[in-house]
C-alpha positions in Angstrom: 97.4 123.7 83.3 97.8 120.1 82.8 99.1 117.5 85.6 99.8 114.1 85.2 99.3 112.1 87.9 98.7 108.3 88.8 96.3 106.7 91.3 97.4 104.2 93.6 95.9 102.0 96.8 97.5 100.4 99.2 95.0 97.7 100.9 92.0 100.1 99.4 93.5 103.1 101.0 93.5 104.8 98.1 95.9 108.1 96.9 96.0 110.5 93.6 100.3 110.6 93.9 101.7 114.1 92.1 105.3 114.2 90.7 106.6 117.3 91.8 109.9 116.8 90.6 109.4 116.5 87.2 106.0 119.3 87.4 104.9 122.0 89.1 102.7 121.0 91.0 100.4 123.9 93.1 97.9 122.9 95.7 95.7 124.5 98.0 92.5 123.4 99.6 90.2 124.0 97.3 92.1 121.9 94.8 93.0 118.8 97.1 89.0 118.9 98.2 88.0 118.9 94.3 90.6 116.3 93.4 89.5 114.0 96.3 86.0 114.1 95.5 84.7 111.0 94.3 81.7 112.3 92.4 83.0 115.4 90.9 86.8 115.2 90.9 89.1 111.5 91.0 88.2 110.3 94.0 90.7 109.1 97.1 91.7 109.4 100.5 95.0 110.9 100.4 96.9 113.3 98.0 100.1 112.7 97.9 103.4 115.1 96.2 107.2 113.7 95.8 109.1 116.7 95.4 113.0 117.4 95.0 114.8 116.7 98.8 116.1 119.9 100.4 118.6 117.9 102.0 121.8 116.0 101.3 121.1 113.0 103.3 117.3 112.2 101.7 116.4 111.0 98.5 112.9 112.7 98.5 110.1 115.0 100.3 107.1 113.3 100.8 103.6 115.1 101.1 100.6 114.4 102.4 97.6 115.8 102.5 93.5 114.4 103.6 90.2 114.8 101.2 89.5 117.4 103.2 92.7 119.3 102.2 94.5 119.3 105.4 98.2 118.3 105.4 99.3 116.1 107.4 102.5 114.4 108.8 102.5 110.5 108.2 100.8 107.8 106.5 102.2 104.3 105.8 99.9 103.0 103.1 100.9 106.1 101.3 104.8 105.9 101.9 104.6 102.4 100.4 102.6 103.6 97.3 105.0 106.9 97.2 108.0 104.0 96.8 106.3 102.7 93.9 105.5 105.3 92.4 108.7 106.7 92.4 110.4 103.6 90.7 107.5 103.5 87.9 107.9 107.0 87.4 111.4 106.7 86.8 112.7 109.1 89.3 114.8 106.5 91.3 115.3 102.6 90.8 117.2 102.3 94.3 115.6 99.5 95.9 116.0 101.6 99.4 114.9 105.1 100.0 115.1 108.1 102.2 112.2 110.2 102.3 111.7 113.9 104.6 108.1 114.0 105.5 106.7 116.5 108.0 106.2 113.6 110.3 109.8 113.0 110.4 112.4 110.8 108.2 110.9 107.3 106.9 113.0 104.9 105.2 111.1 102.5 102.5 112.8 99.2 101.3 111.2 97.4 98.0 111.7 93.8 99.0 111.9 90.8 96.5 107.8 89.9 96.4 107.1 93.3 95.0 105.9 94.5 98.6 107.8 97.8 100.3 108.7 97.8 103.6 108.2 101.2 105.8 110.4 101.9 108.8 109.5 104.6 111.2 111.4 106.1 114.1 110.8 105.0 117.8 107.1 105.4 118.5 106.3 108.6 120.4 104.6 108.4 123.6 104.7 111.2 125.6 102.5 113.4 125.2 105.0 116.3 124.3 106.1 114.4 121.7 102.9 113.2 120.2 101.5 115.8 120.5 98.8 116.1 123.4 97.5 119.2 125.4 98.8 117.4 128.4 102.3 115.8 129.2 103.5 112.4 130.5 102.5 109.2 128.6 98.5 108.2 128.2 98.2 104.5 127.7 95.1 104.0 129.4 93.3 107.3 129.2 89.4 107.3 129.6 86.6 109.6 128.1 83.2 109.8 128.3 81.6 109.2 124.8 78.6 108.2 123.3 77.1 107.4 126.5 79.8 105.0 127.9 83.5 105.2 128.6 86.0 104.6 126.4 90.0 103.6 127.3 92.6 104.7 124.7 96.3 104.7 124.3 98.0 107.9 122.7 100.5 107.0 120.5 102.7 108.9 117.8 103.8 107.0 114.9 104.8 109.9 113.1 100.9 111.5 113.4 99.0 110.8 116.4 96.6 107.8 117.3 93.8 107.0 119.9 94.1 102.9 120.4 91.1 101.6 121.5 90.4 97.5 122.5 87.2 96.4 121.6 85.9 92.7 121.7 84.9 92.6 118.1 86.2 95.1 115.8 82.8 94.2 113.3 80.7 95.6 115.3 82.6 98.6 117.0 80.8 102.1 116.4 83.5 103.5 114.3 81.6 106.0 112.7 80.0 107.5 116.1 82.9 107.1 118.2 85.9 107.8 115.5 84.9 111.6 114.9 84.2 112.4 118.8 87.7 110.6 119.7 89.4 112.5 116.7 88.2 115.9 117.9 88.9 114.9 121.6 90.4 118.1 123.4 94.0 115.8 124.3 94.8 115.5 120.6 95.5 119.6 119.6 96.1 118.3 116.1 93.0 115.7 116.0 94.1 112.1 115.7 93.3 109.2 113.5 91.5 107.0 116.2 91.8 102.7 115.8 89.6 99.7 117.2 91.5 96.7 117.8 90.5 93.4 118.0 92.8 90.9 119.5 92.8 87.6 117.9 95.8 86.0 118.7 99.1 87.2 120.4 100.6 87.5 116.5 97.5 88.5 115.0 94.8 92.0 115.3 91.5 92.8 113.2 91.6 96.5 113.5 89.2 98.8 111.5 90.5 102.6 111.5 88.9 106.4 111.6 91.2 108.7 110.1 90.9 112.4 110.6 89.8 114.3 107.9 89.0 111.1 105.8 86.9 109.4 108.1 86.4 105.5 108.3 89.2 104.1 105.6 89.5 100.6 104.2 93.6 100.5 105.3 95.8 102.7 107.1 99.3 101.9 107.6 100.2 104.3 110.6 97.1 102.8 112.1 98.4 99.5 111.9 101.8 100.4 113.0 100.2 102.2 116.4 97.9 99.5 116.9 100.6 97.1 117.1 102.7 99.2 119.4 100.0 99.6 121.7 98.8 96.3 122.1 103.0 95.2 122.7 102.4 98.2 125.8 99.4 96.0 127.1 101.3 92.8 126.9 98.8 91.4 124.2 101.1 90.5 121.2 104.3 89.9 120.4 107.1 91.9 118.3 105.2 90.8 115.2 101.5 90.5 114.5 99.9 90.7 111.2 97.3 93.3 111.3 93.4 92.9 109.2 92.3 95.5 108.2 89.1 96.0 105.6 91.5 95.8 102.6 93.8 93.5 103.9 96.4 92.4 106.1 99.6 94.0 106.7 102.7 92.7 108.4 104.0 95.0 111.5 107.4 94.3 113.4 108.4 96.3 116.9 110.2 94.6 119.5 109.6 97.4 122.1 110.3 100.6 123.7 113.2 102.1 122.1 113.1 100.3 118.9 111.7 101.2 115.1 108.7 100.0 113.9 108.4 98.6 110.6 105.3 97.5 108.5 105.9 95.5 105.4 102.7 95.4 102.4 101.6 95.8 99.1 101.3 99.3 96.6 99.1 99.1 93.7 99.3 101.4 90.4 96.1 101.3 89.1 96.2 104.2 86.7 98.0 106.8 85.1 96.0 110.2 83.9 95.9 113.6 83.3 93.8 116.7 84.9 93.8 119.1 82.2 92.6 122.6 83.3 91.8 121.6 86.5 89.9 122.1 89.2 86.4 122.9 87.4 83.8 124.2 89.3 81.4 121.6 91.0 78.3 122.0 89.1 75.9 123.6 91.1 73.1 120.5 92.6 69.2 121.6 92.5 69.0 123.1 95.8 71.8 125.3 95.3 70.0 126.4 91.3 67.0 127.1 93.1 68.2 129.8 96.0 
């Protein structure tokens, strides 16, 4: 079987996007694993599927599912690629979209500079919503980790987040902390985890561990909780720009009640084909010699 697909980033977050409208396109976890792989298959964070909307009132279903072939509800920098995609692809040249994701209903705008705009519903935070193993809202929850405590803020932007605050996001241990804060026993369905830097009251450096990716250079959900969180503190204002290793993206919320929207680029680097796919991982010498 032969799929055509095209690979996309969005600030280096980077996605292998399926049309399932126009294909059939079957996945399991083996496949999304040997597709993700960035040795032995294409290589990206994120695969992503547009398939044909099972409802009247959506243009699309959206897909998503982590290297580690997990699916999951949300992701931003892939919505925005997904919107792209699905104008070079030809399926739709509506400069507003509707997309069902199992995350909830997102709403993607292509504005004049070529960037896409991502609206989400109200931010979630209770943790019934989110969700935690424990109710009522967490916006200053502490944990022992890695030999010190660590103060989070739970929030659901369609998937759920641990916030933390850190003085400088450079030098925060992402990769020790991130997996033991994704795992934590609150989050039932893991959680992408975030360390935020405030710079100025419109402005966060935030560097981002997403479950079952691990430390990514962009992610758009990410962004989008960081900035609710830090509006919860009283650090920022309705709109900050957010840094991230691949780059900045823009993130409006004016508070409780309201939808959050993050505005950025989508990049199609590639179009391609995976002809009789997956292929076995060729064995490595270890493995030859048992």
């Amino acid at each position: 079987m032969t799929l055509e697909f095209a690979k996309m980033h969005g600030l280096g977050n980077d996605f292998v996007v399926f049309d399932g409208v126009g294909q059939d396109v079957t996945l399991n976890r083996e496949r999304i694993r040997a597709i993700s792989d960035r040795r032995f298959g294409i290589g990206c964070d994120q695969v992503l599927v547009v398939e044909p909307a099972e409802r009247g009132d959506v243009d699309f279903r959206y897909r998503i599912y982590n290297a580690d072939g997990g699916e999951v509800e949300q992701c931003g920098n892939g919505a925005r690629c997904v919107a792209a995609f699905i104008h070079a692809a030809g399926l739709s040249h509506a400069d507003e979209l509707r997309l069902a994701t199992l995350g909830g209903d997102i709403d993607l705008t292509r504005e004049a500079d070529g960037r896409i705009t991502v609206a989400m519903d109200e931010p979630r935070l209770d943790g019934d919503t989110i969700p935690l193993a424990e109710s009522g809202q967490h916006l200053g929850h502490s944990v022992d980790l890695a030999g010190r405590q660590w103060t989070f803020a739970a929030v659901s932007v369609g998937n759920p987040h641990a916030v933390i605050e850190v003085a400088d996001a450079a030098t925060a241990p992402v990769a020790e902390v991130g997996p033991l804060l994704e795992h934590y026993e609150l989050f039932p369905h893991r959680a992408n985890v975030e360390f935020v830097e405030v710079l100025a009251p419109d402005r966060l450096r935030v560097r981002v561990w997403e479950r079952g990716a691990g430390e990514t250079l962009a992610c758009g959900t990410g962004a989008m909780a960081a900035q609710v969180a830090a509006r919860l503190w009283g650090r920022t204002g309705p709109t900050a720009a957010v840094d991230l290793d691949g780059g900045t993206l823009t993130i409006h919320w004016p508070g409780r009640g309201q939808v959050v929207t993050m505005t950025g680029p989508a990049e199609l680097v590639y179009w391609g084909r995976l002809p009789g796919w997956p292929r076995p991982r060729p064995a490595s010498a270890g493995e030859r010699g048992r």
